[in-house]
BADOFI-168072 format. One line per 10 residues: number of its first residue (from 1); their letters; for each residue x, y, z of N, C-alpha, C. Coordinates in steps of 0.001 Angstrom, whole numbers, plus 500000, padded with zeros to 6 digits. Layout:
BEGIN
NUM) A) X/Y/Z/X/Y/Z/X/Y/Z  ...
This chain:
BEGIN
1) XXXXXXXXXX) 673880/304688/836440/675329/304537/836356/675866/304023/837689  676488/303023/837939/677499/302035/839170/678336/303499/839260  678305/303624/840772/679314/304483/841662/680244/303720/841460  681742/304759/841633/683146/304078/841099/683573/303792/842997  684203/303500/843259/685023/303288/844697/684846/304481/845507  685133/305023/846490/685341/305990/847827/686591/306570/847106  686852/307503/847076/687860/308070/846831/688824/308101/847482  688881/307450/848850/689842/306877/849402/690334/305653/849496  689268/304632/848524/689462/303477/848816/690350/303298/846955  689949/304249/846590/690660/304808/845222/692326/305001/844915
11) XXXXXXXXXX) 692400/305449/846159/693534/305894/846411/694617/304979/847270  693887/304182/848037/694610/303010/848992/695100/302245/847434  693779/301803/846792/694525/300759/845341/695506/301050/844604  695464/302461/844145/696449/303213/843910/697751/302932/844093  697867/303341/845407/699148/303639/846164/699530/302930/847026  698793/302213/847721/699051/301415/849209/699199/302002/850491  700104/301530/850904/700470/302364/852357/700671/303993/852168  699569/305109/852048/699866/306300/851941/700817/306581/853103  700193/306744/853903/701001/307192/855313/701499/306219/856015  703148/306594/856452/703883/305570/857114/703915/305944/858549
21) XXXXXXXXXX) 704459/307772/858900/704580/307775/859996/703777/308143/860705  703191/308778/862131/701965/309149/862753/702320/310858/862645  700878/311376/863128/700980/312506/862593/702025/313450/863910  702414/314581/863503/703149/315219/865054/702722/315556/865983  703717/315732/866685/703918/315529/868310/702487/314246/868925  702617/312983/868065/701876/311818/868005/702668/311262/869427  703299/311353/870165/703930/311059/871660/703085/311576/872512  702922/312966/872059/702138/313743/873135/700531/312975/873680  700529/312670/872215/699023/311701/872560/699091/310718/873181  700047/309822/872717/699843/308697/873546/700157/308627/875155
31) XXXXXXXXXX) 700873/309863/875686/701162/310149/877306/699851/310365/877540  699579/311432/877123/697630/311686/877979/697114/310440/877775  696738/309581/876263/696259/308010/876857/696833/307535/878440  698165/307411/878168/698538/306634/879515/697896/307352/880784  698256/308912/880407/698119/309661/882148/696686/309056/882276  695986/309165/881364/694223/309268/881511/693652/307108/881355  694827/306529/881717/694743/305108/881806/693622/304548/880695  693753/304605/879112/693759/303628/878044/694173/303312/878154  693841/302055/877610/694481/300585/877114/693951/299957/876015  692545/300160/875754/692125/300021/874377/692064/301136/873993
41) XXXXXXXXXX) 692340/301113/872905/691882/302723/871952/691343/302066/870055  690601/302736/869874/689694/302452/868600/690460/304113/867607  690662/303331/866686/691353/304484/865328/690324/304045/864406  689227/305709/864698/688290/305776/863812/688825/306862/862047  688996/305612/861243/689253/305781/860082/690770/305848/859854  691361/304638/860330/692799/303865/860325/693630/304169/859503  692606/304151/858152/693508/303928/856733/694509/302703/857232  695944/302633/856367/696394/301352/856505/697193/301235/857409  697081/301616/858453/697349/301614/859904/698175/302037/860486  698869/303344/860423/699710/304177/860814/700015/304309/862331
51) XXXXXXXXXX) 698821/304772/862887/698229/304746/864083/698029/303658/864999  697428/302682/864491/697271/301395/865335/698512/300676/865111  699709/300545/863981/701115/300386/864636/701393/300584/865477  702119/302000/865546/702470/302785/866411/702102/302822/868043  700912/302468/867786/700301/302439/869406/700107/301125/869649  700743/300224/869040/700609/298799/869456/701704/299000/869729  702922/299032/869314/703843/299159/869567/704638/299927/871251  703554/300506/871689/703537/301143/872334/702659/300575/873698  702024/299540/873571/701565/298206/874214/700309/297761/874546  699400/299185/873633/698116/299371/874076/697384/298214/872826
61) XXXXXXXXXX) 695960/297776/873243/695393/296979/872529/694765/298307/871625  694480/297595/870455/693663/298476/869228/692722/297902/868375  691758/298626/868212/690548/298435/867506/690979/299625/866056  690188/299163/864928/690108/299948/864168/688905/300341/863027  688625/301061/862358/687883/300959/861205/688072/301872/860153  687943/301534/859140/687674/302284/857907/687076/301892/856922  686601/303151/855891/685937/302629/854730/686110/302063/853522  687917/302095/853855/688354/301325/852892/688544/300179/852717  688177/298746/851958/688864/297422/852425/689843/297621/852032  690321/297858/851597/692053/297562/850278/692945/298425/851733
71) XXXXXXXXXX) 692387/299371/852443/693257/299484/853198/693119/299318/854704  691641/298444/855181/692084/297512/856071/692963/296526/855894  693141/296058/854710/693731/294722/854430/695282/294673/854637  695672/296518/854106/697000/297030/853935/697394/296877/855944  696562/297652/856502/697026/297743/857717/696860/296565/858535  696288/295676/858624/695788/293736/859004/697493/293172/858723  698070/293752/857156/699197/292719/857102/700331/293621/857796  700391/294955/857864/701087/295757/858729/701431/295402/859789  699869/294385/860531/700057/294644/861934/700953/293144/862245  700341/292398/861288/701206/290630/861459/702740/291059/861215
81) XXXXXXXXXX) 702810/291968/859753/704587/292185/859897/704915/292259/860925  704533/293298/862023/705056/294053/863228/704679/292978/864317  703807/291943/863992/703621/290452/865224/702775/291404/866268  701401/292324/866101/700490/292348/866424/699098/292177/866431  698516/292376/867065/696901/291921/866534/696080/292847/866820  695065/293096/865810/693931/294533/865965/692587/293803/865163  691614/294252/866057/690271/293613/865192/690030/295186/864476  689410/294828/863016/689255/295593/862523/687705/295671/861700  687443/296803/861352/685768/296642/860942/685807/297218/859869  685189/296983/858824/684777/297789/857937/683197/298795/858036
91) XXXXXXXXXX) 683589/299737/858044/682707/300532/858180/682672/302068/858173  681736/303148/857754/681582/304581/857135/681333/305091/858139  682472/306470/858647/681939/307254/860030/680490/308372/859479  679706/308221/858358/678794/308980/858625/677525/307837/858568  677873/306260/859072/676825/305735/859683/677091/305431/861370  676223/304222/861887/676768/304352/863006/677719/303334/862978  678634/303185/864049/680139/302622/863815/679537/300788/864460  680211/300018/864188/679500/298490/864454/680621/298744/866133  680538/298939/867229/681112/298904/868312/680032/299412/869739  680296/297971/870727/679873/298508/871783/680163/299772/872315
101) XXXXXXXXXX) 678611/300028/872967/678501/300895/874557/680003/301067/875221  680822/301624/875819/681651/301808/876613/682466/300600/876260  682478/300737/874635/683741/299228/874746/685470/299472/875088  685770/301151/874813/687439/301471/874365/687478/302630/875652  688693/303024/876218/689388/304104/876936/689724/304975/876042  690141/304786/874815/690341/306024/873784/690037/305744/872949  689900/307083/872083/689350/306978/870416/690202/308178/869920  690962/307662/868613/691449/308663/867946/691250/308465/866675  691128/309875/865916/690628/309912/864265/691308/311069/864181  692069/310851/863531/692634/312043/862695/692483/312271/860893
111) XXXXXXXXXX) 691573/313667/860871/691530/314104/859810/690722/312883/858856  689498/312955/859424/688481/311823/859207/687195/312254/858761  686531/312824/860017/685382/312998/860425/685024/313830/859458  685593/314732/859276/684659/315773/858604/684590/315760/857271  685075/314825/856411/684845/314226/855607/683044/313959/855406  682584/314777/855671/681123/314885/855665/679779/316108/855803  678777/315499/855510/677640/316879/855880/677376/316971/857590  677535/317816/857948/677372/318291/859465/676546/317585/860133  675258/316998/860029/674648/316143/860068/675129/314585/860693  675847/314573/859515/677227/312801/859767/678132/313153/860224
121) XXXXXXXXXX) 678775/314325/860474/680270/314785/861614/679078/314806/862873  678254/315256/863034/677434/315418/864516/677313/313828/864865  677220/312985/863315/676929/311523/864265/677790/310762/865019  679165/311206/863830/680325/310799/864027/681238/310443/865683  680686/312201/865830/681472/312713/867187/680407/311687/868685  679293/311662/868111/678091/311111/869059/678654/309367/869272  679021/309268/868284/679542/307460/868175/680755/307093/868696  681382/308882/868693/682707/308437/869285/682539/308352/870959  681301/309276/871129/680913/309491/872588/680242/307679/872973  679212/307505/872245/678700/306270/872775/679687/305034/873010
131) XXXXXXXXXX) 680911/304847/872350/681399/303976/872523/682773/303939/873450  682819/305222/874205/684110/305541/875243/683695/304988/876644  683852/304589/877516/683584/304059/878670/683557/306061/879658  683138/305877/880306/682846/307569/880980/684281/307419/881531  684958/308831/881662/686260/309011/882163/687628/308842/880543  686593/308499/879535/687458/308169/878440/688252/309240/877887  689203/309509/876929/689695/310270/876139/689771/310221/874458  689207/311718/874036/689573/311513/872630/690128/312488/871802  690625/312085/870856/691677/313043/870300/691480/313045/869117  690464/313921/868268/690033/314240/867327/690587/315498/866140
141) XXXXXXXXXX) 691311/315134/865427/691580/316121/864260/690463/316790/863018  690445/317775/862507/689499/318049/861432/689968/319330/860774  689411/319252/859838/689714/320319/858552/689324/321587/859433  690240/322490/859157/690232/324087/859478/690080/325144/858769  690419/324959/857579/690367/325435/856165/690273/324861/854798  690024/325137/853689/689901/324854/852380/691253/324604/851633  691706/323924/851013/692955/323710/850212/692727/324905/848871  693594/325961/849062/693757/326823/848102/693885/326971/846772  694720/325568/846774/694808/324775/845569/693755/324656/844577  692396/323891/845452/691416/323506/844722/690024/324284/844804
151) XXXXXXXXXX) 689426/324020/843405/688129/324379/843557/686780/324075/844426  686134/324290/844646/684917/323898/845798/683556/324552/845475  682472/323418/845261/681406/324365/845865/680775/323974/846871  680230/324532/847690/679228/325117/849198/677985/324534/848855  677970/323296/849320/676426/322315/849342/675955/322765/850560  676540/323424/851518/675734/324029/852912/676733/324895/853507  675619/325314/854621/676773/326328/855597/678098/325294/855801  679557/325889/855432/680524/325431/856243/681066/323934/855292  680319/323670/854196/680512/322314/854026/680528/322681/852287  681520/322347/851799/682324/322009/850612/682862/320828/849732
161) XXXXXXXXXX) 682421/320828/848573/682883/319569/848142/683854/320021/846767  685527/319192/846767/686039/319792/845656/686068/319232/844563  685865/320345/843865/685528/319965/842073/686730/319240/841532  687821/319097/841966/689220/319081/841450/689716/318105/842823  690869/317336/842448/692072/317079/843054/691457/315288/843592  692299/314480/844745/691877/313241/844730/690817/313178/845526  689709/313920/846244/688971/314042/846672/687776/315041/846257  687898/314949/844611/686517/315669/844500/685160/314680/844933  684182/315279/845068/683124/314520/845065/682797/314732/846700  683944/314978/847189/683624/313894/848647/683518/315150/849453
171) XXXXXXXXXX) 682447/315737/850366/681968/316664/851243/683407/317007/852541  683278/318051/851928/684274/318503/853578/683756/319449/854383  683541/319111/855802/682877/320169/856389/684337/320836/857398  684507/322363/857133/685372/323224/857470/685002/323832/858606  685803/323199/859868/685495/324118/861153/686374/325424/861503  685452/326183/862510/686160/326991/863195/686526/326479/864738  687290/326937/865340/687905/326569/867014/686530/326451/867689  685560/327533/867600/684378/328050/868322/683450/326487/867764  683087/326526/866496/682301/325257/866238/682819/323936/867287  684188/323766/866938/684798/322555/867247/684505/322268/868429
181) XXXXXXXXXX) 684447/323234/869446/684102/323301/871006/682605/323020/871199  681970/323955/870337/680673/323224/870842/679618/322109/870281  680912/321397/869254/680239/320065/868687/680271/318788/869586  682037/319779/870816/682163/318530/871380/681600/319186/872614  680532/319476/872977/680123/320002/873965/679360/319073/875142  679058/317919/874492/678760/317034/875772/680135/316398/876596  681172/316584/875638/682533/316320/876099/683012/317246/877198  684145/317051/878233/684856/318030/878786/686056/318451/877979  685852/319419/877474/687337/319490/876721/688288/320310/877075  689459/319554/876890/690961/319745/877730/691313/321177/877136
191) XXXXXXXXXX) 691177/320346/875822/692101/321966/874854/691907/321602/873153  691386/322977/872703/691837/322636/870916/692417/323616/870679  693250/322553/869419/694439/323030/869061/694507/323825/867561  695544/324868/867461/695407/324925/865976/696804/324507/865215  696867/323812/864216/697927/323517/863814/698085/323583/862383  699339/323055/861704/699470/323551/860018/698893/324885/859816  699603/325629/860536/698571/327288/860086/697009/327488/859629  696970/326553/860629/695194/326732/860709/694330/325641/859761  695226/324736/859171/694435/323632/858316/693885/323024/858874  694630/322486/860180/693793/321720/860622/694169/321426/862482
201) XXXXXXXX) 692458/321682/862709/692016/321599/864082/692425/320370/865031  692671/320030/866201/692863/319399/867026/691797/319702/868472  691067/318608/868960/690226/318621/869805/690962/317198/871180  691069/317876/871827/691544/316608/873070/690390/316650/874446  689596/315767/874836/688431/315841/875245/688306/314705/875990  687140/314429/877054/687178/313281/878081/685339/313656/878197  685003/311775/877971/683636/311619/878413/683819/311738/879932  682465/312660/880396/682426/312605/881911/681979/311355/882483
């Protein structure tokens, strides 16, 4: 039987531009870019470009990727509306990402990564490391909890896939603060955060 689409790339056809604005206190991020001198930053798993607007707008160059085409394509014409330019890749954060060694000063993914078996979030976070220049910054979001809503079963420690809703099928691996710290443990990390009453994690971190 032919696999149907990504369930996000399901959902870009769907709907289009899901998300318009960036996620909150999305200012705060982009000051530590500046304090911590980015200028490129890579938005690992873009969707249709919320993020790389916003921070173009804001004057920094941007890289992007996701696994969706329908919503690279969405965020590509986003960026011409707005009279910017972003190279963009198609490509799955539980392979390795198509981007140089020390190509970007920042990397941000929000509510991406863990979209996977622990295994592919460990590669994820490693790709985000290989491709930061040392002294870099990154600002990583991830699932904190389970949606109450829906059903799930436990294909491994920590890692859930739901039976129900627009993301059945698709693996979520559920951190704690303690995990989150020491996934990013080759990182120096500034501070993680907890936010949405604990849904979801925030990691702010610098390659040495």
């Amino acid at each position: 039987m032919k696999a149907g689409p990504h369930p996000w790339e399901a959902i870009y056809q769907r709907e289009g531009r899901v998300f318009r604005e960036p996620f909150p206190r999305f200012g705060e991020v982009v000051e530590m870019f500046r304090v911590h001198g980015c200028s490129t930053i890579l938005d690992v798993g873009c969707g249709s470009g919320r993020h790389v607007v916003h921070l173009a707008r804001q004057g920094f160059q941007l890289l992007g990727l996701d696994i969706s085409p329908t919503a690279l394509g969405l965020a590509q014409a986003w960026m011409r509306e707005e009279g910017h330019a972003a190279f963009f890749a198609l490509a799955d954060t539980r392979q390795p990402i198509p981007f140089r060694d020390g190509s970007v000063e920042g990397v941000l993914s929000t509510q991406v990564i863990h979209h996977a078996r622990t295994a592919a979030v460990r590669l994820a976070i490693g790709e985000m490391w290989r491709v930061l220049v040392p002294g870099g910054l990154a600002f990583v979001t991830v699932s904190g909890r389970k949606d109450a809503d829906l059903e799930f079963e436990e294909i491994e420690p920590g890692t859930f896939v739901p039976l129900t809703g627009p993301e059945a099928g698709l693996a979520h691996h559920i951190f704690s603060v303690e995990e989150l710290r020491s996934e990013f443990v080759d990182y120096q990390v500034l501070d993680v955060f907890v936010r949405a009453e604990g849904a979801v994690l925030a990691v702010l971190a610098i390659k040495p």
